[in-house]
C-alpha positions in Angstrom: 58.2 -9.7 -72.9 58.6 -9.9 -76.5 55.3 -11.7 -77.3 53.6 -8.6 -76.1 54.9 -6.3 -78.5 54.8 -8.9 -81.4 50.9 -9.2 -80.9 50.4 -5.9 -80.6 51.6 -5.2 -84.2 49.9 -7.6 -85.7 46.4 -6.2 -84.3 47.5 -2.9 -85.5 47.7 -4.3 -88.9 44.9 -6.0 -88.8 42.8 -2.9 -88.0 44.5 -0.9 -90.5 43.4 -3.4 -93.1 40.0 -3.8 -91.6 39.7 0.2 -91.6 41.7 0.7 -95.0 38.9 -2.0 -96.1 35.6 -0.7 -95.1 36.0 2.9 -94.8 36.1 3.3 -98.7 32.7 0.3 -98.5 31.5 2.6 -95.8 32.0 5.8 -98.2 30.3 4.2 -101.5 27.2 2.7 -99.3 27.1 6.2 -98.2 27.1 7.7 -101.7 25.0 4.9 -103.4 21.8 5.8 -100.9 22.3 9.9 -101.5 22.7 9.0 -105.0 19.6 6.8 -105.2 17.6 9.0 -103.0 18.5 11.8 -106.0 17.7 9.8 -108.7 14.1 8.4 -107.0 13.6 12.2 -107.2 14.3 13.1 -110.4 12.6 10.3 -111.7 9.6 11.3 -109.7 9.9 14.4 -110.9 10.1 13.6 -114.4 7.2 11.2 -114.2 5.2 14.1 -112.7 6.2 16.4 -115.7 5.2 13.5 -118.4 1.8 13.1 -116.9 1.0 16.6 -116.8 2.4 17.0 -120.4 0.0 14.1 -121.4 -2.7 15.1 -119.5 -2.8 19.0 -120.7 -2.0 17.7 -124.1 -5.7 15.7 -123.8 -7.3 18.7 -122.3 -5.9 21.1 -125.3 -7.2 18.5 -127.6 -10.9 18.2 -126.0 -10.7 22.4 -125.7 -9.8 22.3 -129.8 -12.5 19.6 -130.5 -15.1 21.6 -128.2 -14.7 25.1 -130.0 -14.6 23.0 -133.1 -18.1 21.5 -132.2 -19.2 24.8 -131.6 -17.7 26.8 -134.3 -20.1 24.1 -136.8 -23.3 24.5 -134.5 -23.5 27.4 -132.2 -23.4 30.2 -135.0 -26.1 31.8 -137.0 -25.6 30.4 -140.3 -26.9 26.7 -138.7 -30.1 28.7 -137.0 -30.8 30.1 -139.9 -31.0 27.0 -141.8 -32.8 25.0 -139.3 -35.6 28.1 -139.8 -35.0 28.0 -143.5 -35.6 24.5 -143.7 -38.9 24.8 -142.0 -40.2 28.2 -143.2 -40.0 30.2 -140.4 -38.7 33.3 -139.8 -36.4 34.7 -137.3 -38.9 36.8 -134.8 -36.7 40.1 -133.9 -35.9 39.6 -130.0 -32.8 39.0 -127.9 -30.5 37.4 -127.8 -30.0 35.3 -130.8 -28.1 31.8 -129.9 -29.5 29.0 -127.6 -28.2 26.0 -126.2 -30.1 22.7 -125.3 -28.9 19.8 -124.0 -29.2 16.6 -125.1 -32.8 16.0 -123.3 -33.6 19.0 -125.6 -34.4 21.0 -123.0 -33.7 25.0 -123.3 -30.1 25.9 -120.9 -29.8 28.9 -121.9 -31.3 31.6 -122.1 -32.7 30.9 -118.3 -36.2 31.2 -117.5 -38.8 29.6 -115.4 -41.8 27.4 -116.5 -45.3 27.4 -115.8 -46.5 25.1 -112.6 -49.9 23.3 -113.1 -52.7 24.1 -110.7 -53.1 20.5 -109.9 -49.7 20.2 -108.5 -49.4 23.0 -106.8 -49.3 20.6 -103.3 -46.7 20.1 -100.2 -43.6 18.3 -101.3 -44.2 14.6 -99.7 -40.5 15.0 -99.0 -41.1 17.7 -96.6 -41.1 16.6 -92.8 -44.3 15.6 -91.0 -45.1 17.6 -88.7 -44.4 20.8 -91.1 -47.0 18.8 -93.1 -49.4 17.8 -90.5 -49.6 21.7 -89.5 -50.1 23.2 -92.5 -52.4 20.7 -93.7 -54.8 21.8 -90.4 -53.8 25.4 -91.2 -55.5 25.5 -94.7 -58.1 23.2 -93.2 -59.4 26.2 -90.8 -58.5 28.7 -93.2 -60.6 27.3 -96.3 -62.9 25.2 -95.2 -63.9 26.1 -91.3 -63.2 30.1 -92.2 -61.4 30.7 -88.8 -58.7 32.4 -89.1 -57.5 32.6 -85.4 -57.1 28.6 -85.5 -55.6 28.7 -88.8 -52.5 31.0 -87.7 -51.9 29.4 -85.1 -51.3 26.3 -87.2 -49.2 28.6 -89.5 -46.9 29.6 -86.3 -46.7 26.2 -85.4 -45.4 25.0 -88.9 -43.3 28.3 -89.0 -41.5 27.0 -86.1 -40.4 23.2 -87.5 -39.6 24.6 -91.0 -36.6 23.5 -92.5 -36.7 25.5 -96.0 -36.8 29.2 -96.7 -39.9 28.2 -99.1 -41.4 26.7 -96.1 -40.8 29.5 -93.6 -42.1 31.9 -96.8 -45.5 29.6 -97.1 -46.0 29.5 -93.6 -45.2 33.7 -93.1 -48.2 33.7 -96.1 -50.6 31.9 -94.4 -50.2 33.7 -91.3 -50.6 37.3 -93.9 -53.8 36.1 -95.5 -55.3 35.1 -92.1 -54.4 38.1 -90.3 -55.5 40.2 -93.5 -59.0 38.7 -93.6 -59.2 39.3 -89.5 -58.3 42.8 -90.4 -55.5 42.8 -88.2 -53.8 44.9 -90.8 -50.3 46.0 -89.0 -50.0 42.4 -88.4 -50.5 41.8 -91.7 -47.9 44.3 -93.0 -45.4 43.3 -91.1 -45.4 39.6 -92.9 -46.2 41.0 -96.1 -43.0 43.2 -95.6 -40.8 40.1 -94.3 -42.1 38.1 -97.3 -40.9 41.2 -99.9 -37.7 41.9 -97.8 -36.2 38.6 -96.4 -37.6 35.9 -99.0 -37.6 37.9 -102.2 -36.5 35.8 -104.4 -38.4 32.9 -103.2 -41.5 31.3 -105.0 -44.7 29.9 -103.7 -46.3 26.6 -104.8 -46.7 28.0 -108.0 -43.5 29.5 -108.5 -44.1 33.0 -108.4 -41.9 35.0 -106.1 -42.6 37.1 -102.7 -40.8 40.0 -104.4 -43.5 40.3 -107.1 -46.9 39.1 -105.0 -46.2 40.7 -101.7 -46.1 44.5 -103.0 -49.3 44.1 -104.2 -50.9 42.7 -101.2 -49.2 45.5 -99.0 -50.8 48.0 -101.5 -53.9 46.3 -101.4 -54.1 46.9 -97.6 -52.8 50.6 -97.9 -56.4 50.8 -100.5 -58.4 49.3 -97.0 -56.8 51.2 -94.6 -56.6 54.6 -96.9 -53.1 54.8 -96.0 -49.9 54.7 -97.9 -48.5 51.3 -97.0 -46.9 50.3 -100.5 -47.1 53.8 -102.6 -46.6 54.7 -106.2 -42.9 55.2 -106.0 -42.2 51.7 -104.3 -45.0 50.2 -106.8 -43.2 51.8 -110.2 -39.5 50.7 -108.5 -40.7 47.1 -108.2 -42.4 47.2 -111.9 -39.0 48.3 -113.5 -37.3 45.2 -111.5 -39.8 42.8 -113.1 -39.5 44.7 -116.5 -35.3 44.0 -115.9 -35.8 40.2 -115.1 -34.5 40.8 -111.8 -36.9 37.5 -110.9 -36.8 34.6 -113.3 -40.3 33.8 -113.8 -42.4 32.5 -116.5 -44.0 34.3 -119.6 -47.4 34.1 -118.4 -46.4 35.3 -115.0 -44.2 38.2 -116.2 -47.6 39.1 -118.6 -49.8 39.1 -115.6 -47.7 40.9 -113.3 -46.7 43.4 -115.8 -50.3 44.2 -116.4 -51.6 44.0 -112.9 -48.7 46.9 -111.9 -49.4 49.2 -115.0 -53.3 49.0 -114.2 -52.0 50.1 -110.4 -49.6 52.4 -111.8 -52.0 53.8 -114.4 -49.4 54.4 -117.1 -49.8 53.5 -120.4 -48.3 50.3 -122.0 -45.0 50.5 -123.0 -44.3 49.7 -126.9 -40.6 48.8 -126.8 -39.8 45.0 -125.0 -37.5 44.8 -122.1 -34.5 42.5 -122.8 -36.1 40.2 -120.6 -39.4 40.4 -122.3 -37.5 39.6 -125.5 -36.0 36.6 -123.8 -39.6 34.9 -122.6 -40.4 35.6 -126.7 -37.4 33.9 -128.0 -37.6 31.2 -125.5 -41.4 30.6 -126.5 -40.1 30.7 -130.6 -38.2 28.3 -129.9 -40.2 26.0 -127.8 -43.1 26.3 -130.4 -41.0 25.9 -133.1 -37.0 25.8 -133.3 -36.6 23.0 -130.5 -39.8 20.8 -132.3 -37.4 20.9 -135.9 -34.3 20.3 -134.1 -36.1 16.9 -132.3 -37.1 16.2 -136.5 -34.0 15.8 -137.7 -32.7 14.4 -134.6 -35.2 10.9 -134.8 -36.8 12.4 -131.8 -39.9 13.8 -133.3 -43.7 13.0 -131.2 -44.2 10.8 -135.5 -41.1 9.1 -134.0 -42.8 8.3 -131.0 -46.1 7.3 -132.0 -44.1 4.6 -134.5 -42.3 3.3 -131.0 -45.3 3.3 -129.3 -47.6 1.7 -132.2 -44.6 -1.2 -132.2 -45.1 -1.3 -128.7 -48.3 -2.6 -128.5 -48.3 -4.8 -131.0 -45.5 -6.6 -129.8 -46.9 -7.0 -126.3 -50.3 -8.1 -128.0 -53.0 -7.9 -124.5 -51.4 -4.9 -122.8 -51.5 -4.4 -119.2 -52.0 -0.8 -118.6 -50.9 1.3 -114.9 -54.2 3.2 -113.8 -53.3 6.0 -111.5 -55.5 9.3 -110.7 -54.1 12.2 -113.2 -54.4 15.1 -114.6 -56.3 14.4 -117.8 -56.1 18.2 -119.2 -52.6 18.6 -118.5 -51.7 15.2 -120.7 -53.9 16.8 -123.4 -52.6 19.9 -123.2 -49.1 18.4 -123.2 -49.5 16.7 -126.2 -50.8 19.0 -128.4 -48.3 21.4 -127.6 -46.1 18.8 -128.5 -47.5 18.9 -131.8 -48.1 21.8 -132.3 -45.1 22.8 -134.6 -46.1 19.6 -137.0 -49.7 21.4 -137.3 -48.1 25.1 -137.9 -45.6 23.5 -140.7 -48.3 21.6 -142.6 -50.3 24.9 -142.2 -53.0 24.0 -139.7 -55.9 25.9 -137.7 -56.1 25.0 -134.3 -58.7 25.5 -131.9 -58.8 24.4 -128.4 -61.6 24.3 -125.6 -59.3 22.2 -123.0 -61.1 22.5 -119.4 -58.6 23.0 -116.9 -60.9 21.8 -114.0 -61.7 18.8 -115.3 -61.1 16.1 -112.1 -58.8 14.0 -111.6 -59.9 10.4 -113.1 -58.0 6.6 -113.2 -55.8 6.6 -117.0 -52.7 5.2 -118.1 -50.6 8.2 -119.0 -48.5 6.8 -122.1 -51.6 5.4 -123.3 -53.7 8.1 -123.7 -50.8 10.2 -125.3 -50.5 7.0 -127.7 -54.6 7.7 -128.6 -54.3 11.3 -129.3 -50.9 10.9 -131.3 -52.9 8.4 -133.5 -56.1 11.2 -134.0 -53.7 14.0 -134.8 -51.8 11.9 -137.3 -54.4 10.9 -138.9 -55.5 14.7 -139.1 -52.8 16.0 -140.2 -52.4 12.5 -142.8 -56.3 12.5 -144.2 -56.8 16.3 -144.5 -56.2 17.9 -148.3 -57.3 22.1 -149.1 -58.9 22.7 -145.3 -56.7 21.9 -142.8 -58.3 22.8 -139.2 -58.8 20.8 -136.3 -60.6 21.0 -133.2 -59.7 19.7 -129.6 -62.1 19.7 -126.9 -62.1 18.5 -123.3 -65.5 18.9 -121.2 -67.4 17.5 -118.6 -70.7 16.8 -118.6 -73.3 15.1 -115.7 -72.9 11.8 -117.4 -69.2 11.8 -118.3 -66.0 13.2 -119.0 -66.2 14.0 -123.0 -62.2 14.1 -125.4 -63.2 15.3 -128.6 -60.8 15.6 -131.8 -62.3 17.0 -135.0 -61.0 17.4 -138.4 -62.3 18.7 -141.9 -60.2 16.1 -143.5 -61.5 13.7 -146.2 -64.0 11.9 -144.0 -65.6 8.4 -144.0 -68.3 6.7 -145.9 -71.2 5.9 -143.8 -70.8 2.2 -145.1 -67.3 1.4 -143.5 -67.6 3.5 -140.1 -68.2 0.2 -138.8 -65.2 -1.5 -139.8 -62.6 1.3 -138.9 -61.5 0.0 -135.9 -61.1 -3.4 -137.0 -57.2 -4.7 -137.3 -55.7 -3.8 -141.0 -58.9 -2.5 -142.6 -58.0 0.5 -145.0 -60.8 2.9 -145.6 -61.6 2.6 -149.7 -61.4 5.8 -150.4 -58.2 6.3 -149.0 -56.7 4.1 -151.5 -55.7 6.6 -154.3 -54.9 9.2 -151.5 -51.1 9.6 -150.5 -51.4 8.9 -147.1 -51.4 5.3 -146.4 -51.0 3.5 -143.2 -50.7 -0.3 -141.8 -54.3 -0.1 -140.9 -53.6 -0.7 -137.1 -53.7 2.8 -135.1 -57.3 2.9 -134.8 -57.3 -0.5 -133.7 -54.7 0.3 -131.0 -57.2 3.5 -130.1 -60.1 0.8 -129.5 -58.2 -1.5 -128.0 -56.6 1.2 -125.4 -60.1 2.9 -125.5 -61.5 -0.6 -124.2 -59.1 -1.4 -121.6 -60.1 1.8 -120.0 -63.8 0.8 -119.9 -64.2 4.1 -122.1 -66.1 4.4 -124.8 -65.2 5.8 -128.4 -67.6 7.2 -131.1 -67.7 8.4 -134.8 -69.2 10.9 -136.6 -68.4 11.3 -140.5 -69.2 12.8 -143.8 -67.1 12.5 -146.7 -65.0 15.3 -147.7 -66.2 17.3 -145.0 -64.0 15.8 -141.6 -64.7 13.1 -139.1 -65.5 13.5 -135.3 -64.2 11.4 -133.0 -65.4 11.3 -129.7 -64.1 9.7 -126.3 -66.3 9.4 -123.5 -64.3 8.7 -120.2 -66.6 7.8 -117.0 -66.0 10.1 -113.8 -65.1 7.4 -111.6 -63.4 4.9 -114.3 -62.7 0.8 -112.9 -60.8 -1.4 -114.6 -62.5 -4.7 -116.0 -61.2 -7.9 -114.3 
């Protein structure tokens, strides 16, 4: 009876040292995790609060370096050295800063460019069957003259549209047809959708619904003798475009602007709109500002012509991509490209560039490479009359490039031998432009590879003519 007891005490001391044991291990585990759970916060916390401190310290140094950057170039002291440095004076429109970026193309101010008639086609990337009904649409319009067919095919590509500049050339076809059929309400009521719903939205050639469909509607109120689009609505819409309430081009604001004062009768207004000022400045600087910029920056069309001069010799027996193109539109291009290198050495230019020449089989870069070389050598070989000609024509037998210049000419003796690789015309000798003797010989040589052919006409000290015949349905040589 007394083992019980004596047992039972020793468990009892046993737990107590058990329980005096781990209820303080129990109590410290206990505080360790709360502890560690605080601390993984507050180091969380304070990592968080470092990396924004680092990371808005490197945005406050990018913000200081950006106003810096623009503080040194976006201010009028640097335009007006740029037009200091190149003669040219400020023209008095609005506003008066610019920005490019660094494909020295104009950002701001915003306006629209010019589309070129030859591309003024369906997007390939549009679907099919939009495509396909349009396509027999303008087929039965233009070409068959019905009309009844060719909305049909408008309706049908109205209905598998997928753009609002699709639904817009679809709604126009079905105007013009419905216009000609003198089914006039008809007529309206797309004209007015058009002006209404899809106002700011261009056709092929960019020019928007807003601007084109008022004057159709008031075109059909003249047929009808009734007032479909009257004087008020006509003078409201004239105002918009005066306001730049549609971003359009400067030879599309000029022809609008016109066309609505001759319907408005009112006289030509003196004073530019801001927005007419804008379409000035941008042109300023496209014909000039951006061209001296490009100078300084090694990315001058001289620059180019060096690059593409290296080019060819390095690959010796070029092989040139022949794809149907524009030719006018590269010509075009190219001497607008020069142009500001022409006005700064104080050239005359005169132009005859047909725009309806067909398309023909040239290698794009190439031909830009030819005329780079002729205007060079114009602006390099001409002394007291500096003038030069570009013509693009055809003719029965051929399609004819011609580049003329009143520069020092050629002797009749070495007209022969200007083509050939390093030759130096003699009288050029004493004369401070010099060359390597090699652009012509590119010119031939691309000239050649085109199955072209190339003539000259020369008198000395009165200008050489240089004349590039191109055939109308060009094949390249095996």
């Amino acid at each position: 009876m007394k083992l019980f007891p004596s047992v039972l005490r020793r468990k009892r001391g046993v737990i107590f040292f058990v329980a005096a044991f781990i209820l303080p291990l129990f109590f410290v585990v206990v505080v360790s995790i709360d502890t560690f759970s605080k601390r993984q916060t507050t180091t969380r916390n304070l990592l968080e609060s470092n990396l924004w401190l680092a990371g808005r310290s490197a945005f406050d140094q990018m913000e200081a370096q950006f106003i810096e950057i623009e503080e040194k170039w976006l201010n009028a002291e640097y335009f007006s050295s740029i037009l200091r440095g190149d003669s040219l004076e400020l023209i008095d429109t609005n506003p008066g800063m610019f920005l490019i970026d660094q494909e020295f193309q104009l950002v701001y101010p915003v306006t629209a460019e010019d589309r070129d008639t030859y591309s003024l086609t369906f997007n390939r990337s549009w679907n099919s069957d939009y495509r396909k009904y349009m396509g027999r649409a303008e087929a039965e319009e233009l070409a068959r003259r019905n009309f009844s067919n060719a909305a049909t095919h408008y309706l049908a590509g109205l209905g598998v549209a997928e753009t609002p500049q699709q639904e817009a050339l679809a709604i126009e076809g079905l105007a013009r047809c419905n216009m000609v059929g003198q089914n006039y309400q008809q007529a309206i009521r797309y004209y007015q959708l058009l002006k209404n719903e899809y106002s700011q939205t261009g056709n092929l050639g960019g020019r928007p619904y807003g601007i084109s469909a008022p004057l159709q509607l008031h075109t059909i109120g003249t047929l009808t003798r009734e007032e479909v689009f009257g004087h008020d609505s006509l003078l409201a819409t004239y105002h918009l475009i005066r306001d730049g309430n549609w971003l359009i081009s400067s030879s599309s604001y000029l022809f609008f602007k016109s066309a609505y004062e001759s319907l408005l009768n009112i006289e030509i207004e003196s004073e530019a709109s801001r927005f007419e000022s804008i379409l000035q400045f941008n042109q300023f600087l496209g014909d000039f500002v951006i061209p001296a910029i490009k100078e300084r920056s090694g990315f001058s069309e001289f620059n180019k012509a060096g690059e593409t001069r290296r080019t060819y010799m390095q690959t010796g027996d070029a092989q040139y991509l022949l794809k149907p193109g524009n030719l006018a539109e590269v010509v075009r291009n190219t001497l607008d490209s020069y142009r500001y290198h022409f006005v700064k050495k104080g050239f005359r230019i005169e132009e005859e560039i047909d725009r309806d020449i067909p398309a023909v089989l040239f290698d794009k870069e190439a031909v830009e490479g030819i005329l780079i070389n002729l205007f060079s050598n114009a602006i390099k070989f001409s002394k007291e009359t500096k003038k030069m000609a570009v013509r693009l024509e055809e003719t029965p037998e051929a399609i004819c490039l011609m580049v003329a210049d009143k520069g020092i000419g050629i002797p009749p003796d070495e007209l022969s031998n200007i083509f050939n690789r390093f030759y130096r015309v003699k009288s050029t000798t004493d004369f401070e432009a010099r060359g390597s003797g090699l652009g012509l010989t590119l010119v031939k040589h691309v000239i050649d590879a085109h199955a072209c052919q190339i003539g000259v006409e020369s008198t000395p000290e009165q200008g050489s003519v240089f004349s590039i015949l191109i055939p109308h349905n060009p094949e390249k040589e095996d």
